[in-house]
C-alpha positions as CSV (number, residue, x, y, z in Angstrom):
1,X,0.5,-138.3,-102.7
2,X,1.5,-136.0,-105.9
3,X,4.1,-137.6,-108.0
4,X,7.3,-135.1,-108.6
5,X,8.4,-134.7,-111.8
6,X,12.3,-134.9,-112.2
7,X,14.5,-134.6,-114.5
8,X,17.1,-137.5,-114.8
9,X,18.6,-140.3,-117.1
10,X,18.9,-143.4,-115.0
11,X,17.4,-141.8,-112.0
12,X,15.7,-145.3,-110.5
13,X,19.0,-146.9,-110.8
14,X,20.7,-143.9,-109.0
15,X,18.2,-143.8,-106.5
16,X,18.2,-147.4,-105.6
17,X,22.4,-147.8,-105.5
18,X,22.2,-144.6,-103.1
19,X,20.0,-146.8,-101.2
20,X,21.7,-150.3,-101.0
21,X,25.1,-148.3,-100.3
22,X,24.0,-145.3,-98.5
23,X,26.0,-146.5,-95.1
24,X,29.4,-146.8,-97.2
25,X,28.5,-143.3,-98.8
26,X,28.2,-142.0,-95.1
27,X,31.4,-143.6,-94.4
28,X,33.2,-141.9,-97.6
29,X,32.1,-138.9,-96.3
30,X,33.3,-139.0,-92.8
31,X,37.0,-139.8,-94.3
32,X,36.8,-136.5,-96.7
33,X,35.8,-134.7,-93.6
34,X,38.6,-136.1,-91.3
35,X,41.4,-135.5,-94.0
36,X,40.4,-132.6,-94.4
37,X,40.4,-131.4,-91.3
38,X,43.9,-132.9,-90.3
39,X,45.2,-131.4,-93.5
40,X,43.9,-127.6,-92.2
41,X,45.1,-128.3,-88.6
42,X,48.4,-130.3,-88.9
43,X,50.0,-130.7,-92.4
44,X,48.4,-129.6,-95.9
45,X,50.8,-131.1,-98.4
46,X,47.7,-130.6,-101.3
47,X,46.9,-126.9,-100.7
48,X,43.8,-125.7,-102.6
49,X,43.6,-129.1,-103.9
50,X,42.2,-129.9,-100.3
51,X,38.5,-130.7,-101.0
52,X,37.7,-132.8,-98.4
53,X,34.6,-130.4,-97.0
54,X,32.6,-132.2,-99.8
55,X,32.2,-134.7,-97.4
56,X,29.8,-132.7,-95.6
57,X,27.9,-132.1,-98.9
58,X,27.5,-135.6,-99.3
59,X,26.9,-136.5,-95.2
60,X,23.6,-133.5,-96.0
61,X,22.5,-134.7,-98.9
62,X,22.0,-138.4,-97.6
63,X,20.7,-137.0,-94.2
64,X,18.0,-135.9,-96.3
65,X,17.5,-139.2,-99.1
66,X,17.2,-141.3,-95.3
67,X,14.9,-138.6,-93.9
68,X,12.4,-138.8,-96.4
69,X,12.1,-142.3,-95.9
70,X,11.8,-142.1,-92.0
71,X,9.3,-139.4,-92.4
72,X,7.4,-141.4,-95.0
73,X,7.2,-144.5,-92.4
74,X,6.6,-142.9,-88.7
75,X,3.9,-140.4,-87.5
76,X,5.7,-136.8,-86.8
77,X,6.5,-137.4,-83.2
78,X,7.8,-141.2,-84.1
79,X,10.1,-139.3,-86.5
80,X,11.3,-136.4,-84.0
81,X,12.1,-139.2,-81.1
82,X,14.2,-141.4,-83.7
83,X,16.3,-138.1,-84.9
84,X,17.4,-137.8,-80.8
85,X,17.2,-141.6,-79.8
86,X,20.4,-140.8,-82.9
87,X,22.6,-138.6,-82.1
88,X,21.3,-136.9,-79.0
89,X,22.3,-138.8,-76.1
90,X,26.5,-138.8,-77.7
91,X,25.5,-134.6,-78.4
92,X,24.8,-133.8,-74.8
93,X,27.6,-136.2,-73.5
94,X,29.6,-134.4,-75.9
95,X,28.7,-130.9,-75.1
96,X,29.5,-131.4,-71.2
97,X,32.7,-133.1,-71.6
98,X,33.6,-129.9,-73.8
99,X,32.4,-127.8,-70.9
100,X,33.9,-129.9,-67.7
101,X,37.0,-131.0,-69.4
102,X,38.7,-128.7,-72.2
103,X,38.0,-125.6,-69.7
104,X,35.5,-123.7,-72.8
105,X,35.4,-120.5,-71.7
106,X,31.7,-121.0,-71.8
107,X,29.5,-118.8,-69.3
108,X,26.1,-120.9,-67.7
109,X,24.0,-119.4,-70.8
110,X,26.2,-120.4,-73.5
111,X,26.0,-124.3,-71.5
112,X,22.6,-124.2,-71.9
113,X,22.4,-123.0,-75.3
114,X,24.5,-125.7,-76.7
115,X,22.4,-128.3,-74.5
116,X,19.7,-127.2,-75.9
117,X,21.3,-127.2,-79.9
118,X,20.9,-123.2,-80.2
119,X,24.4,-122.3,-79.3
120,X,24.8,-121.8,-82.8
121,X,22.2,-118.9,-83.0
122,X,23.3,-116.7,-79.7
123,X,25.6,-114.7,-79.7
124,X,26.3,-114.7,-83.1
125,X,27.4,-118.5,-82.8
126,X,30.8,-117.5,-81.1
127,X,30.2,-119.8,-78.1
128,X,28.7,-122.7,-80.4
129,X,29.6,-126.1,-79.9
130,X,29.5,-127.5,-83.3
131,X,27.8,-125.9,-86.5
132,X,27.5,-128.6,-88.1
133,X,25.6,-131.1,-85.3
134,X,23.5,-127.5,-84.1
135,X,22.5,-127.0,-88.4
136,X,21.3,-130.7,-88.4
137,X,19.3,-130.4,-85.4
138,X,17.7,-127.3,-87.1
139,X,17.3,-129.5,-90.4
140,X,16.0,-131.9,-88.6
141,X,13.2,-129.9,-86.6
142,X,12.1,-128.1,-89.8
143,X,12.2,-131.2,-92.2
144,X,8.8,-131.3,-92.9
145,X,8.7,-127.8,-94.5
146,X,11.4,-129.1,-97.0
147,X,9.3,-132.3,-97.2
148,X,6.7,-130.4,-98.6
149,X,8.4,-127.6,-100.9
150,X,10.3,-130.3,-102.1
151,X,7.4,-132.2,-103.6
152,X,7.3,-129.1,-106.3
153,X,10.7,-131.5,-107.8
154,X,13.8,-130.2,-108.7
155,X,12.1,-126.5,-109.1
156,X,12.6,-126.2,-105.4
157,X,16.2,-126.8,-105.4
158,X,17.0,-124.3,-108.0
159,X,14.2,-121.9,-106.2
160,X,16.4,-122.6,-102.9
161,X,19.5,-121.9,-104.5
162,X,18.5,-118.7,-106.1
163,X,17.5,-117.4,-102.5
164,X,20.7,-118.7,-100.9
165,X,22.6,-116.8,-103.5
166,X,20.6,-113.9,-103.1
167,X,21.3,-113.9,-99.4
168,X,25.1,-114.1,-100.0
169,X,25.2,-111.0,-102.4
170,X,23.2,-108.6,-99.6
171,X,24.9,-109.9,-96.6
172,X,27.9,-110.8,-95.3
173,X,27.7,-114.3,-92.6
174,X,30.2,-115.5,-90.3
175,X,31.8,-118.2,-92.0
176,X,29.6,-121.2,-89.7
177,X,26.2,-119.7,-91.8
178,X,28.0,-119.8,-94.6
179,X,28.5,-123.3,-94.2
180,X,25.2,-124.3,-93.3
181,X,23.3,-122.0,-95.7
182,X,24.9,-122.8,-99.1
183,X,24.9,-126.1,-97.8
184,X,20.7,-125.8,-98.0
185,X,20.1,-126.7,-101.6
186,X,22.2,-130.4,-101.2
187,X,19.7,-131.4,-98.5
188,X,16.9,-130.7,-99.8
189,X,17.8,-132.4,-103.2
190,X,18.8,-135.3,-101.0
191,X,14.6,-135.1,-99.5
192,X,13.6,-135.4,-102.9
193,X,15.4,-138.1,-104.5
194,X,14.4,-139.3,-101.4
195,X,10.7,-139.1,-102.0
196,X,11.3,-140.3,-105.5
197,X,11.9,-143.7,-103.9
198,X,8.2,-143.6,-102.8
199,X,6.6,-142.4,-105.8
200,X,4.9,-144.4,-109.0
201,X,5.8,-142.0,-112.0
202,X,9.3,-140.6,-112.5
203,X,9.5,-139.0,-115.8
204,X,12.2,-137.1,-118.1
């Protein structure tokens, strides 16, 4: 495999504390999200100040650091059964108790959609179940396109960002693609750093 050339002071020793604490990052990250959310919904004592959303910045980027490694160490199809073995099973559970319980005012289609992790693509995503979970489904079905673009190294994230800002200037989103398209470059910096992991030469 091609080494990527990054650059980065310290960047082993960054990589390999992202590894050892990678779980307790994840767990950071849920907590930013859940304040955050609590503070838009029932009290916001902070205002502006709340930032919390980062946590799903940092829950992307180490989706893609642990990707990389999976991908490196299964066959394709071994990595696409592990991502649902994950977090499948709890998404469809989810997605019917949404539908039988809570009374969504969700037609058959718009069921089926969501079982199937494309509510957030029909009907302009109005009848989605959650962007987030229905993005990383996406992320995970096209990772090894940003497996590959990202072995051209950091270039790709900037070349990424350049595009996503680009797409932002000609059109306006709903606020859900919003969140999942600038939300792009982080994972697929996360893929490379997690590639780095695997490589021999890391230079300045």
């Amino acid at each position: 495999m091609k080494p990527i050339i990054i650059c980065s002071i310290g960047l082993e020793s960054i990589i390999s504390n992202i590894t050892v604490n990678r779980s307790y990052l994840m767990g950071i990250a849920m907590l930013f999200v859940i304040v955050y959310h609590l503070f838009c919904w029932v009290f916001n004592p902070i205002g502006v100040c709340n930032i919390g959303y980062v946590g799903v910045d940092i829950f992307l980027f180490l989706s893609g650091f642990g990707l990389a490694h999976s991908f490196e160490r299964n066959s394709l199809i071994d990595f696409y059964i592990n991502r649902l073995k994950r977090i499948y099973s709890i998404y469809f559970i989810s997605v019917l108790a949404k539908y039988f319980f809570f009374k969504e005012k969700w037609g058959i289609d718009d069921l089926l959609a969501n079982l199937a992790a494309i509510g957030f693509y029909t009907k302009s995503g109005i009848n989605r179940f959650d962007w987030y979970l229905e993005s990383l489904f996406s992320l995970y079905l096209l990772f090894p396109l940003f497996y590959q673009f990202g072995k051209l190294g950091f270039k790709a994230v900037i070349l990424l960002f350049v595009l996503v800002a680009l797409l932002f200037f000609f059109f306006d989103f709903q606020w859900w693609y919003d969140c999942f398209i600038g939300r792009l470059p982080i994972f697929l910096y996360g893929t490379i750093l997690g590639n780095v992991i695997e490589l021999q030469s890391i230079f300045l």
